[in-house]
C-alpha positions as CSV (number, residue, x, y, z in Angstrom):
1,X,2.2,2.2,-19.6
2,X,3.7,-1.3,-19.6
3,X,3.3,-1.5,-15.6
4,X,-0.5,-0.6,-16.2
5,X,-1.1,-3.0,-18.8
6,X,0.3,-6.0,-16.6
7,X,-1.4,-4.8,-13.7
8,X,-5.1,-4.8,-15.6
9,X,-4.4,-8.4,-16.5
10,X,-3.7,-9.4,-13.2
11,X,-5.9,-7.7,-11.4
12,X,-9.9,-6.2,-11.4
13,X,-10.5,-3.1,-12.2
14,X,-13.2,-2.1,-9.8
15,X,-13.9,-1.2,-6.6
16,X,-16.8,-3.0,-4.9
17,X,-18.5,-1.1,-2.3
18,X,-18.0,-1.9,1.8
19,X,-21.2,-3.7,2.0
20,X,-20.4,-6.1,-1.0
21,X,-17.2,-7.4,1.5
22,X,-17.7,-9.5,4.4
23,X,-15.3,-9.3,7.1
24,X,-13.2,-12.0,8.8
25,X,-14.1,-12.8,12.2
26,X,-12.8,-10.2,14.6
27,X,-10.7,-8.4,12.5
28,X,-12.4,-4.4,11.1
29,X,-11.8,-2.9,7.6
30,X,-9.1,-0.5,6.1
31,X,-8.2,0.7,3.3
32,X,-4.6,2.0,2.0
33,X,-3.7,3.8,-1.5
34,X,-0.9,2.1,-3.0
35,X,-0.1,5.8,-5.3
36,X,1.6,5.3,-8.5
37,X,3.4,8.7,-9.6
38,X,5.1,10.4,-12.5
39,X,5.6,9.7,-15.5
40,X,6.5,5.9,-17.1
41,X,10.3,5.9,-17.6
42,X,10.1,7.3,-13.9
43,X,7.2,5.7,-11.9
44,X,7.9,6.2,-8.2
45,X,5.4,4.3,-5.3
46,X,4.3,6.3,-2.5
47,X,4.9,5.6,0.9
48,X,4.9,7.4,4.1
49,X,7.1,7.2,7.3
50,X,4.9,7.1,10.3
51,X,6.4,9.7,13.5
52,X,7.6,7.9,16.1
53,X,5.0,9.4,19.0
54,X,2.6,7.3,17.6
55,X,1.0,4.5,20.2
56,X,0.2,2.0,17.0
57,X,3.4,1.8,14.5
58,X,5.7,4.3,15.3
59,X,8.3,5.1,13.1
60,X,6.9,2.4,10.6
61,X,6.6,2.7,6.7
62,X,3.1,2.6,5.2
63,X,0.9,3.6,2.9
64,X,-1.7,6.2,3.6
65,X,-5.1,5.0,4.8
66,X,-6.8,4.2,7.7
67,X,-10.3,2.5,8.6
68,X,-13.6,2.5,7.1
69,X,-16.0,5.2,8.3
70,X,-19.7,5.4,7.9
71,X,-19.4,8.1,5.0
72,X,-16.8,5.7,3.2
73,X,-19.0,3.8,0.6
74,X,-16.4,1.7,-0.7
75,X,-12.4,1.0,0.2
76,X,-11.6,3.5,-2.9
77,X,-13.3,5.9,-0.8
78,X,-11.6,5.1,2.7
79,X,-8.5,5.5,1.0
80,X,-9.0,8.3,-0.5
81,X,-10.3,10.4,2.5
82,X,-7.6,9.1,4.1
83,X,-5.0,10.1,2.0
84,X,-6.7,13.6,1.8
85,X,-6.1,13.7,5.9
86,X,-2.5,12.5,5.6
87,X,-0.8,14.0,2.9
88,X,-3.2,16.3,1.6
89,X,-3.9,14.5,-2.1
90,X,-6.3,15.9,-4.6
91,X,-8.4,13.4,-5.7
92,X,-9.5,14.9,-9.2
93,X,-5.5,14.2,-10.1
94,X,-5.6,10.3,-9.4
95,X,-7.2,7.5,-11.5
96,X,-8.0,4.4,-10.2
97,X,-6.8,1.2,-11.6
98,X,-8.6,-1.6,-9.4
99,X,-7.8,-3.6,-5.8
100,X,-4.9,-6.5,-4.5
101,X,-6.5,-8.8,-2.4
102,X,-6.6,-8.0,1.5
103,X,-4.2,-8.1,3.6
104,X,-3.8,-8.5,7.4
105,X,-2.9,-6.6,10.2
106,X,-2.5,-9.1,13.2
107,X,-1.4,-6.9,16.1
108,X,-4.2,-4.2,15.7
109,X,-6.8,-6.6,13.7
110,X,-7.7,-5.2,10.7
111,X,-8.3,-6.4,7.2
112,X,-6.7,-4.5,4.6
113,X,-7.8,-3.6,1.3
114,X,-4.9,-1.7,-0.8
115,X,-6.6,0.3,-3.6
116,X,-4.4,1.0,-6.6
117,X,-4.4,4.5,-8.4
118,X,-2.1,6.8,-10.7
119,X,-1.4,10.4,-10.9
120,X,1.2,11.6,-13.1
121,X,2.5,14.3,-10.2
122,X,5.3,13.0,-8.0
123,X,6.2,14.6,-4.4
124,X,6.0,18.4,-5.1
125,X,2.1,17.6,-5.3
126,X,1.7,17.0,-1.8
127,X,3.0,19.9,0.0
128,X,0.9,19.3,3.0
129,X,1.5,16.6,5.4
130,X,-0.2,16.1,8.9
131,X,2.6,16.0,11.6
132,X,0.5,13.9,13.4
133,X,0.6,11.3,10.8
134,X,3.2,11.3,8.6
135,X,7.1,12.2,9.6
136,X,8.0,12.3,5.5
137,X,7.0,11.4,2.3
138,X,9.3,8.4,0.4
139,X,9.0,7.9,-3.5
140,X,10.9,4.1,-4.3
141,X,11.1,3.6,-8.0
142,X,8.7,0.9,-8.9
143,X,11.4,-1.6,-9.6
144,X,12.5,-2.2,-6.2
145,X,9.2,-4.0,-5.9
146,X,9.9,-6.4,-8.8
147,X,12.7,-8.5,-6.9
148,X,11.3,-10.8,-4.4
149,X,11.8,-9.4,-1.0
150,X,14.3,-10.9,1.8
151,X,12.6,-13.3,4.0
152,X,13.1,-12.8,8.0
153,X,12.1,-15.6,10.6
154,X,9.9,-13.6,13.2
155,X,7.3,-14.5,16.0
156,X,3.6,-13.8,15.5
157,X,2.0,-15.4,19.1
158,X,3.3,-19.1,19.6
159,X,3.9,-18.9,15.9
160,X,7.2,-18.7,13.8
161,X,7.4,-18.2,10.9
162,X,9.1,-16.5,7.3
163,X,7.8,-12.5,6.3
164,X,9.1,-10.6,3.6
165,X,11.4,-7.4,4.2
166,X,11.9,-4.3,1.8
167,X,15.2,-2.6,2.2
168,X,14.9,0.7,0.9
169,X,17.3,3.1,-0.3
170,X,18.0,5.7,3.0
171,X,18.3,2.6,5.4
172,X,14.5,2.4,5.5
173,X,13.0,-0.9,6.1
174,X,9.8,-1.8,5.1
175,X,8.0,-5.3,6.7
176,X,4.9,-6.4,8.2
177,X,0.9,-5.7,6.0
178,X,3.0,-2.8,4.0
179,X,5.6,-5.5,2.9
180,X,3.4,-8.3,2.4
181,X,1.2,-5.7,0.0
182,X,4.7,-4.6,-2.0
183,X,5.1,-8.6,-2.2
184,X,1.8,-8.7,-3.7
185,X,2.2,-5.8,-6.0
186,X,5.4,-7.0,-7.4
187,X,4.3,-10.4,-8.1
188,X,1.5,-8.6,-10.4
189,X,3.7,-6.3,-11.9
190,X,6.5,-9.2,-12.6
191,X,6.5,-10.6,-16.3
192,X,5.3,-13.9,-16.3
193,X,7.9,-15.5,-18.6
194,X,10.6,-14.9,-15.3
195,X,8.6,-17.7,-13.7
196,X,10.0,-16.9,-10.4
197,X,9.3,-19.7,-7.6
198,X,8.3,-16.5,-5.4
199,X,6.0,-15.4,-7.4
């Protein structure tokens, strides 16, 4: 797949385990799966749509994932259990293609370590979702993530300054670590001849 070849050059391919990571200051490990599915003239991204009872990011789009555990051995694995909680993913159907760097999130301090991986199944592949976790499951073609995103002003602290913004098709918007991971994703996936200052 043309996607997967740009993403191996830009990219590593493996997944080092927790212990090989050292954290930054105050903030605790996470892991997300940034799922590639179906097939290549079709590749969707999967995200979820957080409910809106939820103390911690209501209503907010994400990945699947959550925090390291002492059973994780590496962020492939946090991810993956994760996932397995969320949206009930079979791991023997995904492949893993390799990490983009971390990613913070600042209002609940964690570090975040998205974990790319493939399976050719699209939505009908996870028929069961945790109510407690996920509201519904969103599929954006990949090439919504290959434009640069808007940039919003917005105050973190005593601190202004510019984040990206995902609009997605259904009037959901996307922001924050899940943006700011898309951002990443889509400068990897972007050929390099566009030469895009946002890249």
């Amino acid at each position: 797949m043309l996607w997967e070849r740009r993403l191996r050059a830009e990219i590593p391919a493996d997944c080092p385990d927790w212990e090989s990571i050292p954290t930054e200051g105050k903030f605790r490990q996470s892991a997300v799966l940034v799922l590639f599915c179906g097939p290549e003239e079709d590749t969707r991204i999967l995200l979820i749509r957080r409910p809106r009872h939820l103390n911690r990011h209501p209503g907010e789009i994400a990945f699947p994932g959550g925090r390291r555990e002492p059973c994780d051995r590496g962020p492939f694995e946090t991810a993956v259990r994760e996932a397995q909680e969320e949206i009930g993913l079979d791991p023997a159907r995904i492949r893993l293609l390799g990490m983009l760097e971390r990613e913070y999130a600042y209002t609940s301090d964690f570090e975040i370590h998205p974990v790319l991986a493939f399976q050719e199944a699209g939505a009908a592949s996870f028929p069961r979702l945790d109510p407690n976790e996920v509201d519904e499951i969103l599929l954006p073609r990949v090439e919504v993530f290959l434009s640069p995103p808007r940039l919003e002003w917005a105050k973190h602290g005593a601190v202004q300054a510019l984040f990206p913004v995902f609009e997605l098709p259904g009037s959901h918007r996307v922001w924050g670590a899940t943006a700011r991971i898309l951002w990443q994703l889509g400068r990897a996936l972007r050929p390099p001849q566009e030469g895009n200052p946002c890249r």
